[in-house]
C-alpha positions as CSV (number, residue, x, y, z in Angstrom):
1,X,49.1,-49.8,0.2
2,X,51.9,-50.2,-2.7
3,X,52.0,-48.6,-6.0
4,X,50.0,-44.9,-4.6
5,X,52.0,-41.8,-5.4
6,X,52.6,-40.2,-2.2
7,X,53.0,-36.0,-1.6
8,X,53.1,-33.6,0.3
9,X,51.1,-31.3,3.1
10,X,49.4,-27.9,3.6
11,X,52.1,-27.4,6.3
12,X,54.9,-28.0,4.3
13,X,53.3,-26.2,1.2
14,X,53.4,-23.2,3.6
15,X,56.7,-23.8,4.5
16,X,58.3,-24.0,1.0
17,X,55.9,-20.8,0.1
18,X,57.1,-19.0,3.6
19,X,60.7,-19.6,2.3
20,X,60.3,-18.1,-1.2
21,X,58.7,-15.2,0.0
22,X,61.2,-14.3,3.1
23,X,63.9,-14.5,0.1
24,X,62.3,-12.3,-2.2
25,X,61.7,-9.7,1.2
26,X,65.5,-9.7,1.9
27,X,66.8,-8.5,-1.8
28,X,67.0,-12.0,-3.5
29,X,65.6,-12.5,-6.7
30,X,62.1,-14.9,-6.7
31,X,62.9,-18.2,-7.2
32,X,61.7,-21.0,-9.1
33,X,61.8,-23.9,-6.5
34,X,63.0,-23.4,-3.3
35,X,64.4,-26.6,-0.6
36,X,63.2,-27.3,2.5
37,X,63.6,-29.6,6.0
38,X,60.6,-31.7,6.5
39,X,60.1,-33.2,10.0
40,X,62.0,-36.3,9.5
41,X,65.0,-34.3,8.1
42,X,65.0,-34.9,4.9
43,X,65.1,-32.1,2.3
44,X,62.3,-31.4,-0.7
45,X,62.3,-29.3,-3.1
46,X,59.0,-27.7,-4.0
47,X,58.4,-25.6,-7.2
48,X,56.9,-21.8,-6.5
49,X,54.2,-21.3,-8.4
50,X,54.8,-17.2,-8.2
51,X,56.4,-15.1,-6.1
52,X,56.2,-11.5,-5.7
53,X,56.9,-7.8,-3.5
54,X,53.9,-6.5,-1.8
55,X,54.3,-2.9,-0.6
56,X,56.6,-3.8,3.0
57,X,56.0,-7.6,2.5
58,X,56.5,-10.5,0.2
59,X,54.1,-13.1,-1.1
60,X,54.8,-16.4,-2.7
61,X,52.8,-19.5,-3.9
62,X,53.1,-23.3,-4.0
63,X,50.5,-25.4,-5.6
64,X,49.9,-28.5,-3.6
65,X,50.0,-32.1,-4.5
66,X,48.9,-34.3,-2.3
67,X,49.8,-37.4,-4.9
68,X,47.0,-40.0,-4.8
69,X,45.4,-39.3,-1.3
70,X,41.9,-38.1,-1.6
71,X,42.7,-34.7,0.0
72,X,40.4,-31.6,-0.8
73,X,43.1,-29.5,-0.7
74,X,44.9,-31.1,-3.8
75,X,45.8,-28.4,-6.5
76,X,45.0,-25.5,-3.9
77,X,47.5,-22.9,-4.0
78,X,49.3,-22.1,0.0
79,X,50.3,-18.6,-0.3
80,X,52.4,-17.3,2.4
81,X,53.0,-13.6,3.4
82,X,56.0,-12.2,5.2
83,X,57.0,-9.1,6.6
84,X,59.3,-7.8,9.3
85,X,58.1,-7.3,12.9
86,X,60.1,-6.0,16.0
87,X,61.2,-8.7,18.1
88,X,63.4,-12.0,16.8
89,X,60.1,-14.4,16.5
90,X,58.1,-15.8,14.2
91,X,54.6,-14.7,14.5
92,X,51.5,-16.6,12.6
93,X,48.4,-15.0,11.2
94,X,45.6,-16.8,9.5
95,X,45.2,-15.0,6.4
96,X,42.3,-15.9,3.7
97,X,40.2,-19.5,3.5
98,X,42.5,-20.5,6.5
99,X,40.7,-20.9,10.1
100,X,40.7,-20.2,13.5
101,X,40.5,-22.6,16.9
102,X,37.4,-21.1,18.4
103,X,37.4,-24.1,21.2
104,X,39.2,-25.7,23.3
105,X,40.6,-29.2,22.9
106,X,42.9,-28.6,19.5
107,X,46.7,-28.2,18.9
108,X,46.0,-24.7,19.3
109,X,44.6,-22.2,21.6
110,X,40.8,-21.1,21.0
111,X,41.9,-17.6,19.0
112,X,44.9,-18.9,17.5
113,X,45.2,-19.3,13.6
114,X,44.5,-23.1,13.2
115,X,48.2,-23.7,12.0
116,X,49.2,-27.1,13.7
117,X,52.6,-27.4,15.8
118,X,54.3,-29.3,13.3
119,X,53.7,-27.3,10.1
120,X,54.9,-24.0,12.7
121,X,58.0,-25.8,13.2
122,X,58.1,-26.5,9.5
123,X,57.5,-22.6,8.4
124,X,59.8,-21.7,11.8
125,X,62.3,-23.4,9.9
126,X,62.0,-22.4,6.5
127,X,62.2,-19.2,7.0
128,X,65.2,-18.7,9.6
129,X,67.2,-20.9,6.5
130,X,67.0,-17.1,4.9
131,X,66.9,-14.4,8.1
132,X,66.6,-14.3,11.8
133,X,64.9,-11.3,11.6
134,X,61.5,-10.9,13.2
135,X,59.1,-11.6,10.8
136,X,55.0,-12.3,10.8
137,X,53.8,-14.8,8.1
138,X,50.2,-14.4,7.0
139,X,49.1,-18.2,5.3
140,X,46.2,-18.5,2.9
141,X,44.7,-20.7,0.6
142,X,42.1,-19.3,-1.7
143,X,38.6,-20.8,-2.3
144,X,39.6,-22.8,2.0
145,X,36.3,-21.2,3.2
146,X,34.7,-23.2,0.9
147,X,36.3,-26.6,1.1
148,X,36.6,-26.4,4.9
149,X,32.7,-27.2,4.6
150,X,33.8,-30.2,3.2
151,X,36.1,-31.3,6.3
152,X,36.0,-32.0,10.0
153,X,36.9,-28.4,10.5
154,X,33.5,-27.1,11.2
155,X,32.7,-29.5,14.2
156,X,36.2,-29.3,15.7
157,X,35.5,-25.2,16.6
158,X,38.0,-24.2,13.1
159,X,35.9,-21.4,11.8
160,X,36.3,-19.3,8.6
161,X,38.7,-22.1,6.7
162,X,40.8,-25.1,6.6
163,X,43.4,-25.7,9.2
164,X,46.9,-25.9,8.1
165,X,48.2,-29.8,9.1
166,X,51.1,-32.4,8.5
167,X,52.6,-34.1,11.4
168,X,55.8,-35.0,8.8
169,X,55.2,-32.7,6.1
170,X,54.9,-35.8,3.6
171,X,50.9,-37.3,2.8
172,X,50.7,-40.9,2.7
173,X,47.9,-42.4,0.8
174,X,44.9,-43.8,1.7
175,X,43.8,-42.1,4.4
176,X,42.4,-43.6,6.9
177,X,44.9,-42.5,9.8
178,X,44.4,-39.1,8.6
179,X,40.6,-39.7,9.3
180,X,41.4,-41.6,12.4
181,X,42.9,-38.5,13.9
182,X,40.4,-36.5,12.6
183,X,38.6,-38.6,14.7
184,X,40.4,-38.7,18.0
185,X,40.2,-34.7,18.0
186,X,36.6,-34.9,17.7
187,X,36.7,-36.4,20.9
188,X,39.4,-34.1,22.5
189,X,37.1,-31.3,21.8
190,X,34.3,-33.1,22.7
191,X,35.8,-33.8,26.2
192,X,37.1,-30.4,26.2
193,X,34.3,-28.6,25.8
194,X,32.6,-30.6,28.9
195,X,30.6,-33.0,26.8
196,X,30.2,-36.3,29.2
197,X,27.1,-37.7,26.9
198,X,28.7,-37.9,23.3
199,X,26.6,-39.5,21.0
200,X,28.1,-41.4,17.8
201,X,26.8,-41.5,14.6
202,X,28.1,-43.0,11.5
203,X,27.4,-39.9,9.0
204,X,24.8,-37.6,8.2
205,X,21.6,-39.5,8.2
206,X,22.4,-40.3,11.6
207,X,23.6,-36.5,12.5
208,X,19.9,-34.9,11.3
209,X,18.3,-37.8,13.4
210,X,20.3,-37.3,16.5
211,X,19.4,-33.5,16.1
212,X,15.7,-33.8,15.2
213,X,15.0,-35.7,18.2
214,X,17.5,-35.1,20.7
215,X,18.7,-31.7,22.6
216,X,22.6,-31.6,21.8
217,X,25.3,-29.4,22.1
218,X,26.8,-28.8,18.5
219,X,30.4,-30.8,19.6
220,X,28.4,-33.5,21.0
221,X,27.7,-35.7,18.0
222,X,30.3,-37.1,16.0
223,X,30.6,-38.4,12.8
224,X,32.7,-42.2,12.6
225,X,32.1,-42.7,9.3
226,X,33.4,-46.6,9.5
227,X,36.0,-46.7,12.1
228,X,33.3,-47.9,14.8
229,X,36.0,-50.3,16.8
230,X,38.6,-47.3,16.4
231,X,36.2,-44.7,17.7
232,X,34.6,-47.1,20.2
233,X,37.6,-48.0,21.9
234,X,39.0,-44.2,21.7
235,X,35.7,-43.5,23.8
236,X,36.5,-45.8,26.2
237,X,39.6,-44.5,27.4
238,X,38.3,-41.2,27.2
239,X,35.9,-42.1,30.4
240,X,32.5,-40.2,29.2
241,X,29.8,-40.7,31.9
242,X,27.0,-41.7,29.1
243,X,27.2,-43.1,25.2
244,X,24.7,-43.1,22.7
245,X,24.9,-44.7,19.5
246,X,22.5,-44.0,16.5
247,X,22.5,-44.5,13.3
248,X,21.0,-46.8,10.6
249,X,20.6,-50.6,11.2
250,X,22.4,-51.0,7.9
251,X,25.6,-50.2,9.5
252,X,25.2,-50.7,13.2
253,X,24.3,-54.3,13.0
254,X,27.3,-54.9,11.2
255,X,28.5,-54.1,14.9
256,X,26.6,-56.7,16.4
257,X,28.0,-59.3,13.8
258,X,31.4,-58.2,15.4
259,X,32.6,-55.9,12.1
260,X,34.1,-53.2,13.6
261,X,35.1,-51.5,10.2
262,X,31.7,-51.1,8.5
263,X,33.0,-49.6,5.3
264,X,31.9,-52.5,2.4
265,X,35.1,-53.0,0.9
266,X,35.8,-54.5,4.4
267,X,32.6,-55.9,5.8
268,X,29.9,-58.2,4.3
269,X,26.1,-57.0,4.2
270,X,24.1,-56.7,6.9
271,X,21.3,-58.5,5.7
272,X,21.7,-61.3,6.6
273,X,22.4,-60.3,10.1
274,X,19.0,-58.8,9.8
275,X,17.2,-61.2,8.1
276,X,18.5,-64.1,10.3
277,X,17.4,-62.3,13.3
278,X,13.9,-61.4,12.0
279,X,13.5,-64.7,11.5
280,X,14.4,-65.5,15.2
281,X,12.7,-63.0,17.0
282,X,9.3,-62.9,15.2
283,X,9.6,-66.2,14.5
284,X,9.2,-66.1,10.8
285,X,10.3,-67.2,7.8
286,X,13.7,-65.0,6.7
287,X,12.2,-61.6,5.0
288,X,13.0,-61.5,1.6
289,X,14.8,-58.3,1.1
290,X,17.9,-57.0,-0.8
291,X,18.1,-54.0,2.2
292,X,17.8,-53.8,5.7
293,X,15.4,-50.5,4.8
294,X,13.3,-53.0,2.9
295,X,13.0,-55.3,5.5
296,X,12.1,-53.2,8.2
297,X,9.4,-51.2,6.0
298,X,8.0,-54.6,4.8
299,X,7.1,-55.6,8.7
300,X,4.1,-54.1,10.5
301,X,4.4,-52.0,12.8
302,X,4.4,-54.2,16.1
303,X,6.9,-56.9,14.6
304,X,9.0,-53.6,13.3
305,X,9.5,-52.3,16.7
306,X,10.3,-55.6,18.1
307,X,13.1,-56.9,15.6
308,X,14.2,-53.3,15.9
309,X,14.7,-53.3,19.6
310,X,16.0,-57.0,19.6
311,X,18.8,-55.2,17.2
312,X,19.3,-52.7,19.0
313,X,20.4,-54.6,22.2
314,X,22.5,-57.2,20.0
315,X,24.4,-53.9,18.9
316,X,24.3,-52.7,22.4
317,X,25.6,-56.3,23.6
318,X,28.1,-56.0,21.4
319,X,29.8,-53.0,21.9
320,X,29.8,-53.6,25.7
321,X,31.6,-56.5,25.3
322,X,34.1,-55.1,23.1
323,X,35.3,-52.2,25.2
324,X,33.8,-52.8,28.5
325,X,32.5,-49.6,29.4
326,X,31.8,-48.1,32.5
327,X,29.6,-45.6,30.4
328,X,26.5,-45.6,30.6
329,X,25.5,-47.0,26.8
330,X,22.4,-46.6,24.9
331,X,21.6,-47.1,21.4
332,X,18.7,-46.2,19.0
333,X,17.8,-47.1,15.5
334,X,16.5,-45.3,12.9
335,X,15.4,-45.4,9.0
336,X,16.4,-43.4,6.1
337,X,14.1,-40.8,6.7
338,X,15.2,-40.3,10.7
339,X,12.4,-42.0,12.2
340,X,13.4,-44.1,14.8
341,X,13.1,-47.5,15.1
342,X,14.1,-49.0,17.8
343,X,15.9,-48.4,21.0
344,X,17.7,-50.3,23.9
345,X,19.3,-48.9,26.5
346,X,18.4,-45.6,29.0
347,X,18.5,-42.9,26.5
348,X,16.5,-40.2,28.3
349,X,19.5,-37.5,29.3
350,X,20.0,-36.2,25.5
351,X,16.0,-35.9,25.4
């Protein structure tokens, strides 16, 4: 998209702050901005929000702007703290609202501080521009505990905070690569920790139905959001033995009108999908409905179960014809309250 203001990432944040603080630790004065390499090679500038001496070590600051992206780290402060070590490396701590891998799967080993490869390279960098000393740099971002509740980190095995990211050091607006890789890791983990049933859910309706009536592994479910023909594909090539699908009919049937990205600024209702198959199936006039929750509750029970099922296998249909799976591939349907609907498919192993 054109005319978004684009900016920059945690990892480079930490970077720039890494920088200020290794200066201040070898006898310069703090400085007000401070220049660094991003990954592509370009140099930034980044204004230090404060720098200071603490005891043996230096802190510093940079406020982060991510520009127009919808990141929940946007005017979070990276603080990043360096001291001298023995050896000539540069040694990585997670310090305060930032998290740890706790599973495998991720950029970085279960244990290590969820600092990314990139942004390591970036804060590598920044800080041998000053000294080639040994050094151990502590990031942190105050209040990350809380917004990491807000982010992927908790399913992915990142515990106690956010995770420091940026492949280039630069945030491009909107975000949906960003959440596409999100994603993708998802699944890594998933695979990693020996999940070969994942089950895929479009948010958290579909999450507390999937736990309410199935026995799961916290790793196996996964959020999609509305990247169903990104995630289903991804799936695919990840060869899991089984697949389940669940989720509300309001979304999944846009599957089984072929709308792979279900988000509504780029798919059209699902009524009608659901209305015109009522009307097939239970051989019926169209329901009148401005949902797909209304129509189901206005059905008795019989015909409710029936046009559910008959859904069900259309998104089933669907999806194997999209991606071709040797998986195994269920998929169940259920309202707003998590009560399911309908089902097609062998879904018996996560019961």
């Amino acid at each position: 998209m054109t005319g978004l203001r684009g900016g920059y990432t945690t990892g480079a944040c930490a970077a720039a702050a890494a920088k200020a603080a290794a200066m201040v630790i070898c006898g310069e004065p703090a400085p007000g901005a401070v220049e660094i390499t991003l990954r592509d090679g370009s140099r930034v500038a980044f204004p230090v929000a404060s720098c200071w001496s603490a005891g043996g070590a230096a802190e510093a600051a940079v406020q982060k702007d991510a520009g127009d992206d919808p990141d929940v780290t946007d005017g979070s402060r990276v603080v990043a703290r360096v001291e001298f070590v023995a050896g000539e490396g540069v040694r990585f701590v997670a310090g305060t609202g930032v998290g740890v891998a706790t599973k495998p799967g991720l950029s970085v080993a279960p244990g290590e501080p969820a600092i990314n490869p990139g942004p390591r390279e970036m804060i590598r960098a920044a800080v041998r521009d000053v000294t080639q000393r040994g050094v151990q740099v502590t990031v942190s971002i105050p209040g990350g505990q809380t917004l990491a509740a807000r982010t992927f980190n908790p399913r992915l095995g990142i515990a106690g905070g956010l995770s420091i990211l940026g492949t280039t050091g630069r945030v491009r607006p909107v975000s949906v690569p960003a959440l596409c890789d999100a994603l993708k890791c998802a699944l890594d983990v998933a695979q990693a920790c020996g999940v070969s049933a994942p089950v895929l859910v479009p948010g958290s309706i579909g999450e507390r139905a999937a736990r309410r009536h199935l026995q799961l592994r916290p790793e196996q479910v996964i959020q999609v959001s509305n990247q169903w023909g990104f995630m289903l594909d991804q799936a695919a090539r990840c060869g899991f033995e089984r697949l389940l699908v669940l989720g509300h009919p309001g979304k999944l049937a846009k599957l089984a009108d072929g709308q792979w990205d279900t988000h509504s600024s780029h798919s059209h209702s699902a009524v009608p999908v659901v209305a015109a198959l009522a009307a097939t199936v239970l051989d019926t006039p169209r329901p009148e409905s401005a949902t797909v929750e209304g129509i189901f509750a206005s059905l008795p029970d019989f015909a409710r179960i029936r046009l559910a099922d008959a859904l069900a296998a259309a998104v089933r249909r669907a999806i194997v014809l999209r991606v071709a799976t040797r998986a195994d591939l269920a998929v169940v349907l259920v309202n707003m309250a998590g009560d399911i609907l309908g089902t097609d498919g062998d879904w018996s192993v996560w019961r």
